[in-house]
C-alpha positions, 0 to 999 in steps of 0.5 A: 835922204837930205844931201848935206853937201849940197847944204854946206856949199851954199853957206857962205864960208864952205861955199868959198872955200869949194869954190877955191879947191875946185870941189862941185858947187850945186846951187838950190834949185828953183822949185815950183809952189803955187802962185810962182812968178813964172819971169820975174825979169825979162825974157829974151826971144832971140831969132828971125822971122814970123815964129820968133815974132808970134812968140814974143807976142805971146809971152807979153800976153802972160804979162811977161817983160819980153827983150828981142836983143840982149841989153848989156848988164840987164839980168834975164829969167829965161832966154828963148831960141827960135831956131824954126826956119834954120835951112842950113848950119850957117843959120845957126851963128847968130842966135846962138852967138846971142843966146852966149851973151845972154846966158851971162845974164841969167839969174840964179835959177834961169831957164834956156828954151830953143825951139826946132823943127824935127830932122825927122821932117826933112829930107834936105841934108843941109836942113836937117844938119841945121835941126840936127845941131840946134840939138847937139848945140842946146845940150852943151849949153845945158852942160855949161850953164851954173846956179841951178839954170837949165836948158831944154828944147821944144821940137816941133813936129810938121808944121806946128807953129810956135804959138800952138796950144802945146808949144805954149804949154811945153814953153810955161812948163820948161820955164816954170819951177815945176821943170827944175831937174829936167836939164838938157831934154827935148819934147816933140809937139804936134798941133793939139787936136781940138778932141784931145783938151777941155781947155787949152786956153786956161792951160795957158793963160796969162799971169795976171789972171793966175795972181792970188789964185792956185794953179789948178790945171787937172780939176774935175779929173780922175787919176789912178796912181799905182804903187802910191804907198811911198816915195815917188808914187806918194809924191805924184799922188800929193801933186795931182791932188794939188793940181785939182785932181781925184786921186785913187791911190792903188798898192798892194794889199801888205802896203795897206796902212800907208796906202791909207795915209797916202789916199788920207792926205790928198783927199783921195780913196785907196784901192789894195791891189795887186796889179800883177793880178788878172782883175787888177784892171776890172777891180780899178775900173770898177771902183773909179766907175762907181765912184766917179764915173769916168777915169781921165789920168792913169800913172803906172808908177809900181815898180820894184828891182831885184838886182843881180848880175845876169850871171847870177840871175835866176828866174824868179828874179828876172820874171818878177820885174818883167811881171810888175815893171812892164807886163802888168802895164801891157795887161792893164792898158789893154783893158782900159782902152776897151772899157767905156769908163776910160776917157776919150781924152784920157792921159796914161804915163808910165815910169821909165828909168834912165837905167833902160836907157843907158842900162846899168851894172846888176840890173839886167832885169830892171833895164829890160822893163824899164826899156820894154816901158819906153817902147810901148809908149812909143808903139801905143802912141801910133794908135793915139796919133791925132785922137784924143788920148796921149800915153807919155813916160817918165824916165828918173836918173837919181832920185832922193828915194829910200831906194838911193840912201841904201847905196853906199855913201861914197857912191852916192855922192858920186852919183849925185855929182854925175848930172849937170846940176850936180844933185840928185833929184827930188821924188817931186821932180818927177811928180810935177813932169807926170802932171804936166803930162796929164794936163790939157797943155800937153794935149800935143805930146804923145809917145814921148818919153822925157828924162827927170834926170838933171842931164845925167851924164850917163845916157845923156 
C-alpha cells in the first residue's frame, strides 16, 4: 500500500505546513536503478593513517571526486570514517567531530560509511572502548541525519584491510541506491578467500567502466527463490532476475497461477512445491540440475504468520510456523550441502524478522522462527569459515506488503514513523540486500544477519 503522507509532505504547501506543526517529514529516498551514478558529488574520507590513505585511493579508481578535509559550503554525497587504528576513545574526537561538519554538507539521499575493527578482536580494554563506541557513535549519527540520509558501518575482522575485495563491495553497497532503507547497521568482513568468488574485480569495478552499461553482478548464476508467488519473494525474484540471474521460482502448488506469472516475468521456470514436504530439497535439486547444471544462489524467503497471544496458542498454530519458517530450512540445507548440484561457491540467505529480534506482541511463534533462522545462519556460518560458501539473513522491519496494509490504519502509520527515515520499507529494499549478499562482493560476508528495517526504533 502506497503511504499517502509521505506524498503529501513532499509537496511544497503540506510540506511547510508539517515542517511548522512539528509533524514528521520523510524525504523519498534514494533507490537504486541501473546505471546510477554512485557519487555524483564528492566524498569525503576522513581519518589518519595508512587505511584511511589506501581507501581514497580506491574511490578515485571508481572516478569518484574524493576530498580528505571538508571544505566549507561544498555539498557532499557520502562521508566516509575510518576509524581502523582507534586504540583509545580519545582517538575518536577528531574525525568524528569532522564527519559532524560534514553531515551538514550531505545532499538529500547522502550516505555515512565508518569503518571499524571489531571489539571481538581485542582484548586491550581501552581499544576495544574505542571499537565499541565507534559503534555506538555511528548509530546515533544515523538517528539524527534527514533528507533520506543514512548512516551504516563496515566492521572489519582481523586484519582485513579496508581495501579488500569485500570491504570495497560492503562500501559501493552502502553508498549506492540499492541500501536505501538499511540505516544504522554494521557488516562484519573477512578477507574474501580467493575459492569463494568468480570475479571480485568486476564486483568492483570503476564507474566509468559501468557508464551505459547494466550493472549485472549474479550473470551466469542459478538462484532458487522460495515463496516466489507474491510480495517479497516476487520482488527478490524480479531483482535477481535483473542482476543477470537464472531464476526458479518455488511456491506451493494452491499459488500456481501466480507462480507462473512471477517465473514469466523474469524469465525464469516455476517449481509447485511445498518446502515443508520430505523431497522438497531432492525435487528442487532435481530440476535445477537437469535444467542448469549447478545451483549457486539459494534464497528461503517462504514464510507465513499465525498470530495469537501465546495464551491462546495452540498447537497447530505454533508447529506451523516452526515447520515453514525454520524446520523446512534446516531440513532443506542439510540436503543441499551434500548434493553435488549445489556450488562450492554457493550463497544461501534466509529471511529473518526484526520481530525475532526484539519479539513482538501475538507472535510468540513467529518470533521463535524467525530467531531460530538468525541462529542457524550463525552456526552454519562456522562450518563455511574461510570455504567458499557464504549463508547470510535478511531481517525486514515494516515493510509495504499486502501483510502491513492489513493492520489497522492508525497503527500503521504509526509504525511507519517508528524508524529514523520515518517510512515504511519497500518489498525492493529487501531484494536488493539479498542480491548483494549473493554476489561475489560479499564473497567476505558470512553468518551476518543484516536489518532492512530503516533503523527501527524497536531493536535497534
Amino acid at each position: 500500500m502506497a503511504d499517502a503522507y509521505l506524498d503529501l509532505v513532499n509537496t511544497p504547501l503540506p510540506g511547510r505546513i508539517a515542517k511548522a506543526l512539528g509533524l514528521p517529514r520523510p524525504s523519498v529516498l534514494r533507490r537504486y536503478f541501473p546505471v546510477e551514478v554512485l557519487a555524483p558529488q564528492p566524498v569525503l574520507v576522513t581519518g589518519a593513517g595508512a587505511g584511511a590513505d589506501a581507501l581514497a585511493d580506491a574511490l578515485l579508481g571508481w572516478d569518484v571526486e574524493v576530498r580528505r578535509h571538508v571544505l566549507p559550503g561544498e555539498k557532499l554525497s557520502a562521508a566516509v570514517v575510518v576509524l581502523d587504528r582507534a586504540g583509545t576513545p580519545a582517538d575518536l574526537a577528531a574525525p568524528m567531530l569532522e564527519l559532524g561538519q560534514a553531515v551538514r554538507l550531505l545532499v538529500p539521499g547522502g550516505r555515512v560509511v565508518g569503518f571499524l575493527r571489531s571489539a571481538a578482536d581485542t582484548t586491550d580494554p581501552a581499544e576495544a572502548a574505542a571499537r565499541q563506541g565507534i559503534d555506538g557513535a555511528l548509530r546515533s549519527v544515523a538517528h539524527e541525519l534527514r533528507g533520506g540520509a543514512t548512516a551504516n558501518g563496515i566492521v572489519l575482522r582481523g586484519t582485513t584491510p579496508t581495501t579488500d575485495p569485500t570491504a570495497l563491495g560492503a562500501l559501493r553497497f552502502f553508498l549506492s541506491g540499492r541500501s536505501a532503507y538499511v540505516d544504522g547497521q554494521f557488516i562484519e568482513v573477512t578477507s574474501a578467500p580467493a575459492e569463494g568468488v568468480a570475479d571480485l574485480a568486476a564486483a568492483n569495478r570503476s564507474m566509468s567502466e559501468w557508464e551505459g552499461v547494466p550493472d549485472q553482478p549474479l550473470a551466469g548464476r542459478t538462484a532458487v527463490v522460495t515463496g516466489a508467488a507474491r510480495g517479497i519473494g516476487a520482488k527478490i525474484a524480479e531483482v535477481l532476475a535483473r542482476d543477470g540471474a537464472r531464476v526458479v521460482a518455488v511456491d506451493v502448488p494452491a499459488a500456481g497461477e501466480q507462480l507462473a506469472r512471477v517465473a514469466n516475468d523474469v524469465g525464469g521456470t516455476a517449481l509447485q512445491v511445498d518446502i515443508t514436504a520430505p523431497d522438497a530439497a531432492a525435487r528442487i535439486l532435481d530440476h535445477v540440475g537437469r535444467r542448469f547444471g549447478t545451483l549457486d544462489i539459494v534464497v528461503h524467503n517462504a514464510g507465513i504468520t499465525r498470530d495469537k497471544l501465546l495464551a491462546n496458542m495452540d498447537a497447530s498454530l505454533w508447529d506451523s510456523v516452526i515447520a515453514v519458517n525454520i524446520a523446512s530450512q534446516l531440513a532443506m540445507n542439510e540436503q543441499l550441502l551434500a548434493s553435488p548440484v549445489f556450488s562450492d561457491t554457493g550463497r544461501i540467505i534466509s529471511l529473518a524478522s526484526t520481530s525475532g529480534i526484539a519479539g513482538n506482541r501475538g507472535q510468540s511463534n513467529y518470533a521463535a522462527s524467525k530467531a531460530g533462522v538468525m541462529g542457524m545462519v550463525r552456526a552454519q556460518a562456522v562450518a563455511f569459515d574461510g570455504a567458499g560458501r557464504t549463508i547470510n539473513a535478511v531481517a525486514p522491519g515494516f515493510i509495504e506488503t499486502e501483510m502491513t496494509a492489513k493492520i489497522p490504519p492508525l497503527t500503521r502509520q504509526v509504525a511507519r514513523r517508528l524508524s529514523s527515515l520515518q517510512q515504511g520499507g519497500l518489498p525492493v529494499d529487501v531484494a536488493e540486500t539479498i542480491a548483494f549478499l549473493a554476489s561475489d562482493a560479499a564473497a567476505g560476508i558470512n553468518g551476518q544477519v543484516v536489518r532492512v528495517c530503516g533503523q527501527n526504533l524497536v531493536g535497534a
